[in-house]
PDB file with SEQRES, HELIX, SHEET and CRYST1 records, atoms N, CA, C and O in Angstrom:
SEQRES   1 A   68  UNK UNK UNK UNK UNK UNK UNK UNK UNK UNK UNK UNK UNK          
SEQRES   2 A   68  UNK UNK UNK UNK UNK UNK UNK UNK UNK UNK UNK UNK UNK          
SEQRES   3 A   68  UNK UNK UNK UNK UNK UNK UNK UNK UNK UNK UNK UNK UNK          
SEQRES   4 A   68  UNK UNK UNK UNK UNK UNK UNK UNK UNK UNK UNK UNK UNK          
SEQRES   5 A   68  UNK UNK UNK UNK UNK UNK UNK UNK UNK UNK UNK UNK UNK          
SEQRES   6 A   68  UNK UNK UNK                                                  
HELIX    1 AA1 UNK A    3  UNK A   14  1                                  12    
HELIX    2 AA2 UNK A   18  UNK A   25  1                                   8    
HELIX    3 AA3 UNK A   32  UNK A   36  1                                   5    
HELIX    4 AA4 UNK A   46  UNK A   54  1                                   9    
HELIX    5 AA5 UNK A   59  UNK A   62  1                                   4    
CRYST1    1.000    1.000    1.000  90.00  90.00  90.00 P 1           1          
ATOM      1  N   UNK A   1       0.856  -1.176   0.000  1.00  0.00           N  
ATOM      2  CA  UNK A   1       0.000   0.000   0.000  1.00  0.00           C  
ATOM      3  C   UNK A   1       0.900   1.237   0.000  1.00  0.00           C  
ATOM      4  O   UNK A   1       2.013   1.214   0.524  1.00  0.00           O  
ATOM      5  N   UNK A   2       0.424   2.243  -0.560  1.00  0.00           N  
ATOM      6  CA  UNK A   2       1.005   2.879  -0.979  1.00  0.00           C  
ATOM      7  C   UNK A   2       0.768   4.401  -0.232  1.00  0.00           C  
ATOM      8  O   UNK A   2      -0.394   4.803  -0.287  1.00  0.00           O  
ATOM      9  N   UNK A   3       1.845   5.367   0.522  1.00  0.00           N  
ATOM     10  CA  UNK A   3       1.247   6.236   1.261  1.00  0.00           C  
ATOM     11  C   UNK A   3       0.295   6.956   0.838  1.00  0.00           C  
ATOM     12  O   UNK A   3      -0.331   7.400   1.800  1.00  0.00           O  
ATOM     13  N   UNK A   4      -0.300   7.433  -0.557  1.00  0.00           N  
ATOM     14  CA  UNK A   4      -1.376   7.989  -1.257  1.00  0.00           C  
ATOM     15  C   UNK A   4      -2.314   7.246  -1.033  1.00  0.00           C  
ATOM     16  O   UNK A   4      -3.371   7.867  -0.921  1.00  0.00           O  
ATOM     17  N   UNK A   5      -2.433   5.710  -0.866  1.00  0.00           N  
ATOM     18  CA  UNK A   5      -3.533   5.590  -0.804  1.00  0.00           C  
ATOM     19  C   UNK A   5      -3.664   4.839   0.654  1.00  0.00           C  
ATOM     20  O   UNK A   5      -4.654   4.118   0.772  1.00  0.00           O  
ATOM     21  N   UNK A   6      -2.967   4.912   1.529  1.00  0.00           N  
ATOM     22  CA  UNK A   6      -3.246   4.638   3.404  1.00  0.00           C  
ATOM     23  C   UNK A   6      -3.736   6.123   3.416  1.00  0.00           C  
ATOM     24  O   UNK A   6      -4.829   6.185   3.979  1.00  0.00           O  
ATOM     25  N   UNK A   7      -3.164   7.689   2.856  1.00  0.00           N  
ATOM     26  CA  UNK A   7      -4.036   8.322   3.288  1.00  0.00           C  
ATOM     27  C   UNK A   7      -5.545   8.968   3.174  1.00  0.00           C  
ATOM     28  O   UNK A   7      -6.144   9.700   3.963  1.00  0.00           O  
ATOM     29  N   UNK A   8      -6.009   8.333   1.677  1.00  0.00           N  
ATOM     30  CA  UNK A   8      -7.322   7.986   0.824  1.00  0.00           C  
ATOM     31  C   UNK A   8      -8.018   7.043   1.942  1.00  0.00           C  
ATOM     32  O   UNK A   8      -8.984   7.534   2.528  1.00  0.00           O  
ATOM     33  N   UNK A   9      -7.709   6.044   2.207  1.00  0.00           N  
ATOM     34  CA  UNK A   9      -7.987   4.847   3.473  1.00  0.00           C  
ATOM     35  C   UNK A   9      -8.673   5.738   4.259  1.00  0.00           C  
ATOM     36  O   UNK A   9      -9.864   5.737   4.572  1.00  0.00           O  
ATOM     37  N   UNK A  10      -7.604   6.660   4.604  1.00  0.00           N  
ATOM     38  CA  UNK A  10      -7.517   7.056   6.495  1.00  0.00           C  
ATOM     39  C   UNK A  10      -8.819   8.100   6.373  1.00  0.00           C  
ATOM     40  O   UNK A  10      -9.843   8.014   7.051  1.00  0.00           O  
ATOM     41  N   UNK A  11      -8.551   9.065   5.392  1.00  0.00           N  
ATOM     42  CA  UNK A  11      -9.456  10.252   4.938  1.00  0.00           C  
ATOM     43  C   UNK A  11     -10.981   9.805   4.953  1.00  0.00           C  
ATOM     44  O   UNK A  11     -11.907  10.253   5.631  1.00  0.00           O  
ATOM     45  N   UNK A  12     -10.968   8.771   3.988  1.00  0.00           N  
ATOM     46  CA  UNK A  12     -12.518   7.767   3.896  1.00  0.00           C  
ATOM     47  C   UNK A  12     -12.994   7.080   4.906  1.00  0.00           C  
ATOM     48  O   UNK A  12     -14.119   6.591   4.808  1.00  0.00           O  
ATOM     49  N   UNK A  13     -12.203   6.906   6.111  1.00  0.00           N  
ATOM     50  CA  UNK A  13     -12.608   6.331   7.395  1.00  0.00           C  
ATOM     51  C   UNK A  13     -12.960   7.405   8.221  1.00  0.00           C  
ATOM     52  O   UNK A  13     -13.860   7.170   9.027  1.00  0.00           O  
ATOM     53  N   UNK A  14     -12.537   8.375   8.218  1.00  0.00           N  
ATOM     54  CA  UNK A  14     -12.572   9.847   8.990  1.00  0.00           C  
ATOM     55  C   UNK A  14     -13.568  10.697   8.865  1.00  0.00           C  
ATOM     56  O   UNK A  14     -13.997  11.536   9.657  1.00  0.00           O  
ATOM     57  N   UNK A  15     -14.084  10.251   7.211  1.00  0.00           N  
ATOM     58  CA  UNK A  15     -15.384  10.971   6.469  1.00  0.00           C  
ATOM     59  C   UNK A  15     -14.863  12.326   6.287  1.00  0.00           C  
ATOM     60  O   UNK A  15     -15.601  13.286   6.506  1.00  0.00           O  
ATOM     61  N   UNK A  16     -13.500  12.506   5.857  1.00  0.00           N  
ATOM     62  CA  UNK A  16     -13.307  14.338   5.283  1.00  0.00           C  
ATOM     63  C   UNK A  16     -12.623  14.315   4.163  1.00  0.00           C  
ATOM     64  O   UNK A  16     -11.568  13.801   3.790  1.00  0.00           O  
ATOM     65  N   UNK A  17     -13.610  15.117   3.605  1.00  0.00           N  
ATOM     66  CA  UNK A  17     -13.282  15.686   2.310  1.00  0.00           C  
ATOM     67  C   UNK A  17     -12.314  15.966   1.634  1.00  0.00           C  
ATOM     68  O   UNK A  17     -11.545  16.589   2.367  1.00  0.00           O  
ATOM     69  N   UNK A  18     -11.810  15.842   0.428  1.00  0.00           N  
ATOM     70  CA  UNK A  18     -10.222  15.864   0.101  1.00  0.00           C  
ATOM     71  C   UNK A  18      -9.846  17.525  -0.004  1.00  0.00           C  
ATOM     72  O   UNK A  18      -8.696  17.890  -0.251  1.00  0.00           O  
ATOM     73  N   UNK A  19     -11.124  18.616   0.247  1.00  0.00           N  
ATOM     74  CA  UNK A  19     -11.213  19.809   0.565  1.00  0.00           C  
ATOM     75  C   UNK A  19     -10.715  20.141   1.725  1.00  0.00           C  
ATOM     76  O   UNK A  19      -9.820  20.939   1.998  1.00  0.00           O  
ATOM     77  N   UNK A  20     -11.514  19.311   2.546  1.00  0.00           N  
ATOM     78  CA  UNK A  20     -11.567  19.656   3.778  1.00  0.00           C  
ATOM     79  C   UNK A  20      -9.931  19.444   4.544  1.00  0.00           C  
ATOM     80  O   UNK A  20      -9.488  20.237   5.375  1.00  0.00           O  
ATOM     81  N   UNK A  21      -9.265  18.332   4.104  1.00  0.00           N  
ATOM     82  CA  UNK A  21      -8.225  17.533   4.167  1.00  0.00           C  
ATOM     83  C   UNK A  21      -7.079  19.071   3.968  1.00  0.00           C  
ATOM     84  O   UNK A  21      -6.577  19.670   4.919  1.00  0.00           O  
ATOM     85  N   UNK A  22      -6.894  19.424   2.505  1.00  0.00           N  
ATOM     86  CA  UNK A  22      -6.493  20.513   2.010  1.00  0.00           C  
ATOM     87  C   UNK A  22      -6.407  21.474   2.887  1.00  0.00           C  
ATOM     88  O   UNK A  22      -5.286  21.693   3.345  1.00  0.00           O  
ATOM     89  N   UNK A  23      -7.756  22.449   3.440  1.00  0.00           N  
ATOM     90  CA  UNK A  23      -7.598  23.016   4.132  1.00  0.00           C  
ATOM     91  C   UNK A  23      -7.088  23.406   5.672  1.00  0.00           C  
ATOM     92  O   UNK A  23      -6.739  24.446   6.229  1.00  0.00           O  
ATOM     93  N   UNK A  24      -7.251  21.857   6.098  1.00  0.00           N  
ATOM     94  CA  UNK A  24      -6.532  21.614   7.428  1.00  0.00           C  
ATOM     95  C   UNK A  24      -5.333  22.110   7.413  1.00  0.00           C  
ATOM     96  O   UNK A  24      -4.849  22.914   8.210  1.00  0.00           O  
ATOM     97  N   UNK A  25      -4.455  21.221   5.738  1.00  0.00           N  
ATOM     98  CA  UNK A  25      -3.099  21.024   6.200  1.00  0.00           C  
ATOM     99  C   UNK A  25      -2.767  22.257   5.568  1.00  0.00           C  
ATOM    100  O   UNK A  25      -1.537  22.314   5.542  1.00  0.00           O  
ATOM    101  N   UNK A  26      -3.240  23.218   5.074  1.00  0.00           N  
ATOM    102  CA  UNK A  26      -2.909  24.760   3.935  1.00  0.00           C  
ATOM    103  C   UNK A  26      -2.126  24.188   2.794  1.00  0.00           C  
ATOM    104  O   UNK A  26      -0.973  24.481   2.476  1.00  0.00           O  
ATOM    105  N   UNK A  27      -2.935  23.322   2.225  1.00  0.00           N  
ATOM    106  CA  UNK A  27      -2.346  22.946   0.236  1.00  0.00           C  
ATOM    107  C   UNK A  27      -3.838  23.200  -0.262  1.00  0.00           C  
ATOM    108  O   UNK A  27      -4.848  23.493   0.378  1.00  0.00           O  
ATOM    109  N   UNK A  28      -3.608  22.964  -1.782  1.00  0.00           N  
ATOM    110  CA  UNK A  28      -4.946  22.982  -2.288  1.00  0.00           C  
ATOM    111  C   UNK A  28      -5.528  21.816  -2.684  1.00  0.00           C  
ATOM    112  O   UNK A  28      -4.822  21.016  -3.298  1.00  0.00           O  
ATOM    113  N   UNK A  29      -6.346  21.625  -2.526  1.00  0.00           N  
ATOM    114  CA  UNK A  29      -7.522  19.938  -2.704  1.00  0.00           C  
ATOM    115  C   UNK A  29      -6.879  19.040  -3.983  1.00  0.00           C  
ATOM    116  O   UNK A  29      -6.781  17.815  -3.925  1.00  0.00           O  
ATOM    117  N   UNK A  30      -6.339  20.073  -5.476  1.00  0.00           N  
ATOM    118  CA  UNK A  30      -5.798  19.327  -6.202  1.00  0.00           C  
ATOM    119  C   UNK A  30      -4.067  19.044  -5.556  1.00  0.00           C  
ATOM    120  O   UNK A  30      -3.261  19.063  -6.486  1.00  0.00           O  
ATOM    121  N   UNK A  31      -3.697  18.904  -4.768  1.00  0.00           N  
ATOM    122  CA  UNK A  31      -2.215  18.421  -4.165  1.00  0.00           C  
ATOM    123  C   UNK A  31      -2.800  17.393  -3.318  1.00  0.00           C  
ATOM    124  O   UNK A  31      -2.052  16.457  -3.035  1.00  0.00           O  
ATOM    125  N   UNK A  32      -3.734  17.379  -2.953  1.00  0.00           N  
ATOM    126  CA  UNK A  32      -4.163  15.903  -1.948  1.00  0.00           C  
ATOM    127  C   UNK A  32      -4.755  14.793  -3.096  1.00  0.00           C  
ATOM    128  O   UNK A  32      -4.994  13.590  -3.002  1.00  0.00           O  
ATOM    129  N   UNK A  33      -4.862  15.623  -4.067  1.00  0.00           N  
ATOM    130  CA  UNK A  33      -5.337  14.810  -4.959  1.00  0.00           C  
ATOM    131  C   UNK A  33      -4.116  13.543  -5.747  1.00  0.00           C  
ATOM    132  O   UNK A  33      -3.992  12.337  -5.961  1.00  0.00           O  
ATOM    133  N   UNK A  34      -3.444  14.817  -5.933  1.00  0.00           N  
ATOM    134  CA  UNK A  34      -1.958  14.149  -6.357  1.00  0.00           C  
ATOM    135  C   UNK A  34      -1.602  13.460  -5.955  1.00  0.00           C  
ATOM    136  O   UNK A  34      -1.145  12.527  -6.616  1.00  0.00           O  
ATOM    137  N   UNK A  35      -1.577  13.475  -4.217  1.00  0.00           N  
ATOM    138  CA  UNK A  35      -1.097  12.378  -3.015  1.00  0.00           C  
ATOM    139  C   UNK A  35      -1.973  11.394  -3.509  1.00  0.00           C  
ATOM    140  O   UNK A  35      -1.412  10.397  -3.963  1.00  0.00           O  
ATOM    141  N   UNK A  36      -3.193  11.413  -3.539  1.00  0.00           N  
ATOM    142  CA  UNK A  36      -3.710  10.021  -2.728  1.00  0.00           C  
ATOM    143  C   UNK A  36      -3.565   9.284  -4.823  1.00  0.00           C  
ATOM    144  O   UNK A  36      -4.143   8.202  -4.929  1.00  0.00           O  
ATOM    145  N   UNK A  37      -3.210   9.564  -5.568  1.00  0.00           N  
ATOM    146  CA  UNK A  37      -3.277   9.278  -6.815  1.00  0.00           C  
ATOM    147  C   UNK A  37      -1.725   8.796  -7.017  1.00  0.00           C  
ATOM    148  O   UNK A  37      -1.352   8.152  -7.997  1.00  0.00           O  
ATOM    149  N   UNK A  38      -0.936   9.180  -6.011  1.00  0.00           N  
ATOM    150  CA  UNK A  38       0.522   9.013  -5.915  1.00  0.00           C  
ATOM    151  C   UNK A  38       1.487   9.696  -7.138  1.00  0.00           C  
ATOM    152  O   UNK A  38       2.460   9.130  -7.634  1.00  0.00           O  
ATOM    153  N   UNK A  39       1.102  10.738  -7.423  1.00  0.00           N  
ATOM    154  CA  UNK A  39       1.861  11.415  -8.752  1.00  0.00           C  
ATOM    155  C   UNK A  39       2.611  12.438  -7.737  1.00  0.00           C  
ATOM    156  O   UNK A  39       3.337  13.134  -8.448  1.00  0.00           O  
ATOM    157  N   UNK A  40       2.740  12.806  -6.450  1.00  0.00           N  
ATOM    158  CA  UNK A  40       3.162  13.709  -5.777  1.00  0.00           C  
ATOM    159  C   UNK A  40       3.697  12.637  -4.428  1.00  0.00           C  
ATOM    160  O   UNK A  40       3.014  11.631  -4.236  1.00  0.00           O  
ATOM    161  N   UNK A  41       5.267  12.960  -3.263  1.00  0.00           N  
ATOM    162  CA  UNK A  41       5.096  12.606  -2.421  1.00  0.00           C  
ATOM    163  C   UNK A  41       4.999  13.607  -1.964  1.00  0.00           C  
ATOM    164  O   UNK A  41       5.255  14.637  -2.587  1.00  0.00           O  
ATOM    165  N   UNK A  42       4.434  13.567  -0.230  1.00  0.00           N  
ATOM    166  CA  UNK A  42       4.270  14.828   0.632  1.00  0.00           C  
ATOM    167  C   UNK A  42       5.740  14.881   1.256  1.00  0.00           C  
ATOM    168  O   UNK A  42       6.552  13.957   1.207  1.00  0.00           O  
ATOM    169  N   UNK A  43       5.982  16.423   1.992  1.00  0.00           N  
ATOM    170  CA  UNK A  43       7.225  16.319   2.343  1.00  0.00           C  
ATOM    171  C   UNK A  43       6.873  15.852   4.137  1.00  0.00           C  
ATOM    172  O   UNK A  43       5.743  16.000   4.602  1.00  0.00           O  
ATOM    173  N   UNK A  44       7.865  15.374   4.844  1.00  0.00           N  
ATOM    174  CA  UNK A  44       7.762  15.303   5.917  1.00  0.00           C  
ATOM    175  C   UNK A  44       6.966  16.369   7.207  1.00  0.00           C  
ATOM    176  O   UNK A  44       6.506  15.925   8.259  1.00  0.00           O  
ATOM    177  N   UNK A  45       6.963  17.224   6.964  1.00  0.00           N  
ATOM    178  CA  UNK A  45       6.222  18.285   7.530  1.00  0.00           C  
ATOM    179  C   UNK A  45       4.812  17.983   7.112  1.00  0.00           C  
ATOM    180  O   UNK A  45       4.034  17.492   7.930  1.00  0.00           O  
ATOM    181  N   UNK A  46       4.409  18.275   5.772  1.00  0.00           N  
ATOM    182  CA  UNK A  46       3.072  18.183   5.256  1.00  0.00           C  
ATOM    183  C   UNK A  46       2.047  16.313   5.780  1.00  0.00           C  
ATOM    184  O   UNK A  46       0.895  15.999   6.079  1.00  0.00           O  
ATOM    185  N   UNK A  47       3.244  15.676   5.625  1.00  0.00           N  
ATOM    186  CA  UNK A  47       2.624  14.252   6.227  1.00  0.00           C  
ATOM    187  C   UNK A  47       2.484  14.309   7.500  1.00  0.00           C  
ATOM    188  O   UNK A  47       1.783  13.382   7.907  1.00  0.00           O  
ATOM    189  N   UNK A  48       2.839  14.978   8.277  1.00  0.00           N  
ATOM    190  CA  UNK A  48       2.921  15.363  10.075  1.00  0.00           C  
ATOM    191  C   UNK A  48       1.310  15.825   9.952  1.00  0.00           C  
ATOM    192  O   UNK A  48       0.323  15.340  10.504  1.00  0.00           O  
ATOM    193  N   UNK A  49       1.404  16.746   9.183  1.00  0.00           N  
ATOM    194  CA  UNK A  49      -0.495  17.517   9.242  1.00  0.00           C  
ATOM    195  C   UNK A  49      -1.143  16.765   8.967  1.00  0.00           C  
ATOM    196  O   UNK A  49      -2.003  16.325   9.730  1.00  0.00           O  
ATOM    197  N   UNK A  50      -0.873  16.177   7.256  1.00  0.00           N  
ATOM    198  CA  UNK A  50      -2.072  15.309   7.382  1.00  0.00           C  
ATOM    199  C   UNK A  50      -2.154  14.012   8.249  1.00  0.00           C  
ATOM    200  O   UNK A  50      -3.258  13.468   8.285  1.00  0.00           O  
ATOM    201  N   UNK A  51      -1.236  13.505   8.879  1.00  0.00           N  
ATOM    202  CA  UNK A  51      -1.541  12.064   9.970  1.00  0.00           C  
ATOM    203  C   UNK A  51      -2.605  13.211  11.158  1.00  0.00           C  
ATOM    204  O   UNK A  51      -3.716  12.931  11.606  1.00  0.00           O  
ATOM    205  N   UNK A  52      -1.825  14.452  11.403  1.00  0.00           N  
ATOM    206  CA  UNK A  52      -2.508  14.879  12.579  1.00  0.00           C  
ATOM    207  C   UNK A  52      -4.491  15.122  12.527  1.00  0.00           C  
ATOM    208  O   UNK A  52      -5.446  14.931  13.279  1.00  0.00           O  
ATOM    209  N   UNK A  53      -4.160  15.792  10.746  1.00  0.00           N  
ATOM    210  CA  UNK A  53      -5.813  16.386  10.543  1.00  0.00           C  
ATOM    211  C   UNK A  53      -6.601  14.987  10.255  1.00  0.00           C  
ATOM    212  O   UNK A  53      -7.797  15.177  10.036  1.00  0.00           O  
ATOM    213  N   UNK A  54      -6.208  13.692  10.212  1.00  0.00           N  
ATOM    214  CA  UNK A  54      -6.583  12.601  10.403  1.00  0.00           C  
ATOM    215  C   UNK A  54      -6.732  11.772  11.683  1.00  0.00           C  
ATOM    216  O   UNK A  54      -7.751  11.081  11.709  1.00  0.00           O  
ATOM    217  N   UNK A  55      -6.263  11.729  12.305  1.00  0.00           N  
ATOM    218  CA  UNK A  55      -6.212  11.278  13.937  1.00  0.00           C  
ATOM    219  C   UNK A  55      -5.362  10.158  14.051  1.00  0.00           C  
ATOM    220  O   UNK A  55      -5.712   9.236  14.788  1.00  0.00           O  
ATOM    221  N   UNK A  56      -3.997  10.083  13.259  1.00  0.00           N  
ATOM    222  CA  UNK A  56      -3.211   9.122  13.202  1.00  0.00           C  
ATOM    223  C   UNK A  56      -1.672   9.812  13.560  1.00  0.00           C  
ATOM    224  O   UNK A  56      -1.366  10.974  13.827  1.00  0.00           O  
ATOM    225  N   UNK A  57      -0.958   8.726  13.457  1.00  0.00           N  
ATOM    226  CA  UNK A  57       0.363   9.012  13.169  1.00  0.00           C  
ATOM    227  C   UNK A  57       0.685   9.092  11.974  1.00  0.00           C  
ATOM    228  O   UNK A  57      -0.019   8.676  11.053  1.00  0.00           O  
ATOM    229  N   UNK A  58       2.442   9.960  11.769  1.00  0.00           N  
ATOM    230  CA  UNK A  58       2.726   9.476  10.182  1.00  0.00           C  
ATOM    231  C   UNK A  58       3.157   7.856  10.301  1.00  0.00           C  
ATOM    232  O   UNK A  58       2.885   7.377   9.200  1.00  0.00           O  
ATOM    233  N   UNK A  59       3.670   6.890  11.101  1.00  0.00           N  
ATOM    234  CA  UNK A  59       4.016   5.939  10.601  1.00  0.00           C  
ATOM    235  C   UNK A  59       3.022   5.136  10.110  1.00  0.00           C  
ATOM    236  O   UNK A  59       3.166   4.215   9.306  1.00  0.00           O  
ATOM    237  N   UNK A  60       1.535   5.690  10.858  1.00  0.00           N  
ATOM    238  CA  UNK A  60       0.380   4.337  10.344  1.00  0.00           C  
ATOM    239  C   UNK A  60       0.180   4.902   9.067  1.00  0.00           C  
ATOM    240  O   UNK A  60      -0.878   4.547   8.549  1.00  0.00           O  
ATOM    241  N   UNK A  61       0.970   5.780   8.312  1.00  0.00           N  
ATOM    242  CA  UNK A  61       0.196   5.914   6.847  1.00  0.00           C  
ATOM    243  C   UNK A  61       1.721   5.587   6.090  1.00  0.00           C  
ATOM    244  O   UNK A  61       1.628   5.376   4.881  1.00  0.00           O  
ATOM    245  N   UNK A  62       3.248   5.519   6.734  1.00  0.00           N  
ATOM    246  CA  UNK A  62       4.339   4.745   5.930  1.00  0.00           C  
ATOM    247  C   UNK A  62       4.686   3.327   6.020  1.00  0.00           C  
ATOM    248  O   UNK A  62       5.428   2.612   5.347  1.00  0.00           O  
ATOM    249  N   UNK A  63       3.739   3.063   7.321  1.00  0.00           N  
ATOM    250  CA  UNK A  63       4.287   1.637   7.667  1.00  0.00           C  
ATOM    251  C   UNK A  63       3.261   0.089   7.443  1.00  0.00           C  
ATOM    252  O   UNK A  63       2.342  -0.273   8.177  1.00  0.00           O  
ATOM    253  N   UNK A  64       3.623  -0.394   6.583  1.00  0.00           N  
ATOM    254  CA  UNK A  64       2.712  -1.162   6.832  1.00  0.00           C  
ATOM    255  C   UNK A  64       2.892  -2.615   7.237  1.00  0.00           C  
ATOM    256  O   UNK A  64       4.092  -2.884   7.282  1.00  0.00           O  
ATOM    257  N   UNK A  65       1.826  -4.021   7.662  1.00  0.00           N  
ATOM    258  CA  UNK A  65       2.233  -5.242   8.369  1.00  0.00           C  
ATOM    259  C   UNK A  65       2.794  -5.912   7.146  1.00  0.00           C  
ATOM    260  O   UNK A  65       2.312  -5.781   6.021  1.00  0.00           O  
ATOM    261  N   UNK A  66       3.840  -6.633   7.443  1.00  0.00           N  
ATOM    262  CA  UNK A  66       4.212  -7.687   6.750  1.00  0.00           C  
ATOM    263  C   UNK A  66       3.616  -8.654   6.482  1.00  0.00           C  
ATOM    264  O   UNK A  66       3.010  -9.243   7.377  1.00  0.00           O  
ATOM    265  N   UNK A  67       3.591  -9.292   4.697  1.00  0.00           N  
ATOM    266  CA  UNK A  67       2.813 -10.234   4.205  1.00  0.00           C  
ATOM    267  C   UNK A  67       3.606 -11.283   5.245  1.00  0.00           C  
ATOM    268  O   UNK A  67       4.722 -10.990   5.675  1.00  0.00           O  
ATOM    269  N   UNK A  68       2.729 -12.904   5.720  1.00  0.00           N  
ATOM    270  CA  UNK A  68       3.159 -13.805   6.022  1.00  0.00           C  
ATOM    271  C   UNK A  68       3.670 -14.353   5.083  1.00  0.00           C  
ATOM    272  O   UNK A  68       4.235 -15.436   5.233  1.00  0.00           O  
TER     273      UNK A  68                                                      
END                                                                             
C-alpha cells in the first residue's frame, strides 16, 4: 500500500473531504489529490499535518504489516 492511498484509506474512514483535508493542512484539494493518486510525495512536515488532521500518526500511513 502505498502512502497515497493509506491516506485515501484514512481520509474515507474519517469521512473528510479531500477539501476539507487541504484546508486543514494549507495545500490545495488538487495536491491531496496528487497524493492520494501518488503522482506527488508529501514532504515530511506536510505528512505530520495530514496524519494529525486525520487522527493518526505518520508511521500508520508509511508503515505497513508484513505479508506472512
Amino acid at each position: 500500500m502505498s502512502i497515497g492511498h493509506a491516506i485515501k484509506v484514512r481520509r474515507a474512514i474519517a469521512k473528510i473531504s479531500q477539501v476539507k483535508l487541504a484546508k486543514a493542512v494549507g495545500v490545495n484539494q488538487s495536491y491531496i489529490s496528487m497524493i492520494e493518486n501518488d503522482d506527488q510525495i508529501p514532504s515530511t512536515d506536510l505528512l505530520q499535518k495530514i496524519s494529525a488532521a486525520l487522527g493518526c500518526k505518520p508511521e500508520d500511513l508509511t508503515r505497513w504489516p508484513q505479508a506472512a
